[in-house]
C-alpha beads as a LAMMPS data file, in Angstrom:
LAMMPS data file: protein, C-alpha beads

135 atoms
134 bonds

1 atom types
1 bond types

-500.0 500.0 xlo xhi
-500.0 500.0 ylo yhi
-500.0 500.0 zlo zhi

Masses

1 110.0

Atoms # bond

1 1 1 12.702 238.635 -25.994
2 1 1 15.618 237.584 -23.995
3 1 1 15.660 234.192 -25.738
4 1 1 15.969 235.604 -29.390
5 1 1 18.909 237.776 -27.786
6 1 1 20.410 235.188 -26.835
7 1 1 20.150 233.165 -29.833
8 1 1 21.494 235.627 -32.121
9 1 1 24.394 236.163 -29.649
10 1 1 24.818 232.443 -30.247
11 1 1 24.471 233.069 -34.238
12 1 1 26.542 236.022 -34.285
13 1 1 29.290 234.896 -32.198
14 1 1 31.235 232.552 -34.987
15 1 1 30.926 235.624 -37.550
16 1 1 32.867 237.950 -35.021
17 1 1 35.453 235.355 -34.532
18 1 1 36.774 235.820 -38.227
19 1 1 40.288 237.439 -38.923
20 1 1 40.466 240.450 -39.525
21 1 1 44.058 240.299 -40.741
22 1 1 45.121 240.281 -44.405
23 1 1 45.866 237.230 -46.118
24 1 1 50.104 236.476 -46.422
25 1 1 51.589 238.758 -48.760
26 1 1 53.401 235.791 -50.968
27 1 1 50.839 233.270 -49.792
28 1 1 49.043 232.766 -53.451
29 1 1 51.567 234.710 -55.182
30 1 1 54.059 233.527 -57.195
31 1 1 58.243 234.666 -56.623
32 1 1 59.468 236.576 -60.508
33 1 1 62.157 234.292 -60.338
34 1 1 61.251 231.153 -61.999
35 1 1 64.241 229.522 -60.483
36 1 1 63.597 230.452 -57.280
37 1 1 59.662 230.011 -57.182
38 1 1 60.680 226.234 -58.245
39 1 1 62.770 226.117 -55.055
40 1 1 59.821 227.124 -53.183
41 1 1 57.256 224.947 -54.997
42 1 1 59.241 221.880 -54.629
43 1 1 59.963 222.320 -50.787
44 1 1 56.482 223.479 -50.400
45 1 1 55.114 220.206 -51.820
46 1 1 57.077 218.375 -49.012
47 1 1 54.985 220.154 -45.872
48 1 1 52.450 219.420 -44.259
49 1 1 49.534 221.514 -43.698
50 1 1 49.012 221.759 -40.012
51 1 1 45.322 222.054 -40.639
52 1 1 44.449 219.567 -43.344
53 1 1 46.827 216.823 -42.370
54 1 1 46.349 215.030 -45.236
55 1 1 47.865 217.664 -48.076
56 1 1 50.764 219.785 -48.543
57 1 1 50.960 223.242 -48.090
58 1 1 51.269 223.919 -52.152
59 1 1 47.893 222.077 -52.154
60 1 1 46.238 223.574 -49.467
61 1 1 43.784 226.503 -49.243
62 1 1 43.745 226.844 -45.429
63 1 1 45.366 230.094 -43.885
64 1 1 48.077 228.541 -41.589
65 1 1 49.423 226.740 -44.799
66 1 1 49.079 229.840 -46.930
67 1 1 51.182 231.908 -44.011
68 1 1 53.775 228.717 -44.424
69 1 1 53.757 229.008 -48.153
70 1 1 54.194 232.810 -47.633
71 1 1 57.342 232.427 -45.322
72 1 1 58.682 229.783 -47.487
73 1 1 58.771 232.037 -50.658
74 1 1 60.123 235.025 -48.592
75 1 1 63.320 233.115 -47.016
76 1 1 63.996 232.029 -50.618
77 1 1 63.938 235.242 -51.401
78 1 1 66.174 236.298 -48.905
79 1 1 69.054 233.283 -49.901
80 1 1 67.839 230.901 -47.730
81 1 1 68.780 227.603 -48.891
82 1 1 65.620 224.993 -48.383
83 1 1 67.295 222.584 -46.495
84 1 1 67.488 225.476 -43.459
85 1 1 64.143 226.189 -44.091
86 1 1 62.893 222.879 -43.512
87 1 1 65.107 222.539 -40.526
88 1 1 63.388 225.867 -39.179
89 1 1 60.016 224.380 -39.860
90 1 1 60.789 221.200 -38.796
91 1 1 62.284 223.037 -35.394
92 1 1 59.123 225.149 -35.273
93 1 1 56.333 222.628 -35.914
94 1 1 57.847 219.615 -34.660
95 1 1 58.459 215.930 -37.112
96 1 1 55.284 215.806 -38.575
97 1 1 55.163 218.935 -40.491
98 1 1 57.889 217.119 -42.621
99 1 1 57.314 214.309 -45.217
100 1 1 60.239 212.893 -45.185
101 1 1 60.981 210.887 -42.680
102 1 1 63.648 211.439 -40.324
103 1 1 66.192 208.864 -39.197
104 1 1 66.768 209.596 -35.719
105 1 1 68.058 207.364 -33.098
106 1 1 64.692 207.014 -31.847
107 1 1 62.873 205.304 -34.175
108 1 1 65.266 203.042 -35.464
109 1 1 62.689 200.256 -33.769
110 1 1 60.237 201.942 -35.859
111 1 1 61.657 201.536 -38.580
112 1 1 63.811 197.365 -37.965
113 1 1 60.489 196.012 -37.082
114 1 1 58.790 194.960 -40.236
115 1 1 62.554 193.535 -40.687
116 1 1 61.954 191.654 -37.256
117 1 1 58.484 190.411 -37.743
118 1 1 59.703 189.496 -41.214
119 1 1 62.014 187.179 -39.576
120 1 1 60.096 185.791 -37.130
121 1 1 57.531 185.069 -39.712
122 1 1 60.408 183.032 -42.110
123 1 1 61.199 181.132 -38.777
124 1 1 58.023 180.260 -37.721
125 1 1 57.247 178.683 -41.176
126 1 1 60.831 176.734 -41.568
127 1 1 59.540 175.220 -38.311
128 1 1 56.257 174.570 -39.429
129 1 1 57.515 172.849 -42.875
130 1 1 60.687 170.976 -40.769
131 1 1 57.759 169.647 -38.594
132 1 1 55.380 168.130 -41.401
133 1 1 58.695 167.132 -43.135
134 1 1 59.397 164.580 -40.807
135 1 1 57.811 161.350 -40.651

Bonds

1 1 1 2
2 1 2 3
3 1 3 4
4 1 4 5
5 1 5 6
6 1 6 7
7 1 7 8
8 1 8 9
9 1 9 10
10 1 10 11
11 1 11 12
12 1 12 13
13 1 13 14
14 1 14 15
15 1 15 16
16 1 16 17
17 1 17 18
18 1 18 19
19 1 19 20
20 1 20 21
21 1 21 22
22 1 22 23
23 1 23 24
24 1 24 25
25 1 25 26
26 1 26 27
27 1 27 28
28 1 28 29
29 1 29 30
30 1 30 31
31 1 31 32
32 1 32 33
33 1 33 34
34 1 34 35
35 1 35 36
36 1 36 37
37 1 37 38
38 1 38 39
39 1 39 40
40 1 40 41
41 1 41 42
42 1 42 43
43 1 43 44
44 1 44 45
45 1 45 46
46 1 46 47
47 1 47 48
48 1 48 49
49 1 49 50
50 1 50 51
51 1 51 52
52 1 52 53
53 1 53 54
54 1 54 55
55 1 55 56
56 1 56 57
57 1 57 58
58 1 58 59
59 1 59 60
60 1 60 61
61 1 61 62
62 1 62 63
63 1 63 64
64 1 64 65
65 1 65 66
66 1 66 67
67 1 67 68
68 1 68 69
69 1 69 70
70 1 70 71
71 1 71 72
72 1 72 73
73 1 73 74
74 1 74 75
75 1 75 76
76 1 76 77
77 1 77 78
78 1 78 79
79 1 79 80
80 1 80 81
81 1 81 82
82 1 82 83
83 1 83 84
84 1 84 85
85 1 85 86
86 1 86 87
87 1 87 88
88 1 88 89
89 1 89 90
90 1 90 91
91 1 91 92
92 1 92 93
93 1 93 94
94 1 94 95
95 1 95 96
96 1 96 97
97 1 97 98
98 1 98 99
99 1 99 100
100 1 100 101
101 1 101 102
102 1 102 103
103 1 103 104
104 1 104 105
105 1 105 106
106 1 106 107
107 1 107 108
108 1 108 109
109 1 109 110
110 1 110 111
111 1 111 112
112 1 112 113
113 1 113 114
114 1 114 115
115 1 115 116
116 1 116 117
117 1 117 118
118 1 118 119
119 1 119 120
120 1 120 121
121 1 121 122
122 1 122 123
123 1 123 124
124 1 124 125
125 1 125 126
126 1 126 127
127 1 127 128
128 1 128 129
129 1 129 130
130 1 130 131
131 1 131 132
132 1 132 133
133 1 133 134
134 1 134 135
């Protein structure tokens, strides 16, 4: 008796775990202002969803990136510009969230060493070809 207890504690656990909260209020719905709900869809096709990691947030039909999509459309709403929005986000959720890439001081090597490896790999052959060149 105390096993089957115990198993549907095990069974029953995950379905107590669910949220209980309502969804986002602008999460799946769209701004009346066409203009503006372009603002939103464009920026919002430029995040990251935290959870997927491999779409944006305008793709994405996981809650985190429906409580981003939700914020997004209500800082529009409120004038923000989307440039300070993706700051925020950026500032909130770190590099990543963004997909455009940033061009801080830091990864400048990230970013010169195909340029070096490119170069060494030009040298290396010119030294190659000089050597069978020569008699």
């Amino acid at each position: 008796m105390k096993l089957i207890l115990l198993l549907f504690a095990l069974i029953a656990t995950p379905l107590a775990a669910q949220t209980a909260l309502p969804p986002a209020p602008y999460a799946d719905r769209q701004l009346a202002d066409p203009a503006l709900e372009r603002k939103a869809k464009a920026l919002m096709e430029t995040i990251r969803c935290l959870t997927c990691q491999s779409q944006s947030i305008a793709d994405s039909n996981a809650s985190m990136a429906g409580d981003m999509r939700s914020q997004i459309r209500e800082r529009i709403m409120a004038g923000e510009q989307p440039e300070s929005i993706r700051a925020w986000l950026i500032a909130r959720y770190g590099d990543w969230v963004s997909y455009e890439p940033t061009a801080a001081p830091i990864l400048w090597p990230l970013w010169a060493a195909p340029l070096v490896l490119l170069g060494l790999g030009v040298l290396l052959l010119r030294g190659r070809i000089k050597r069978k060149a020569r008699p």
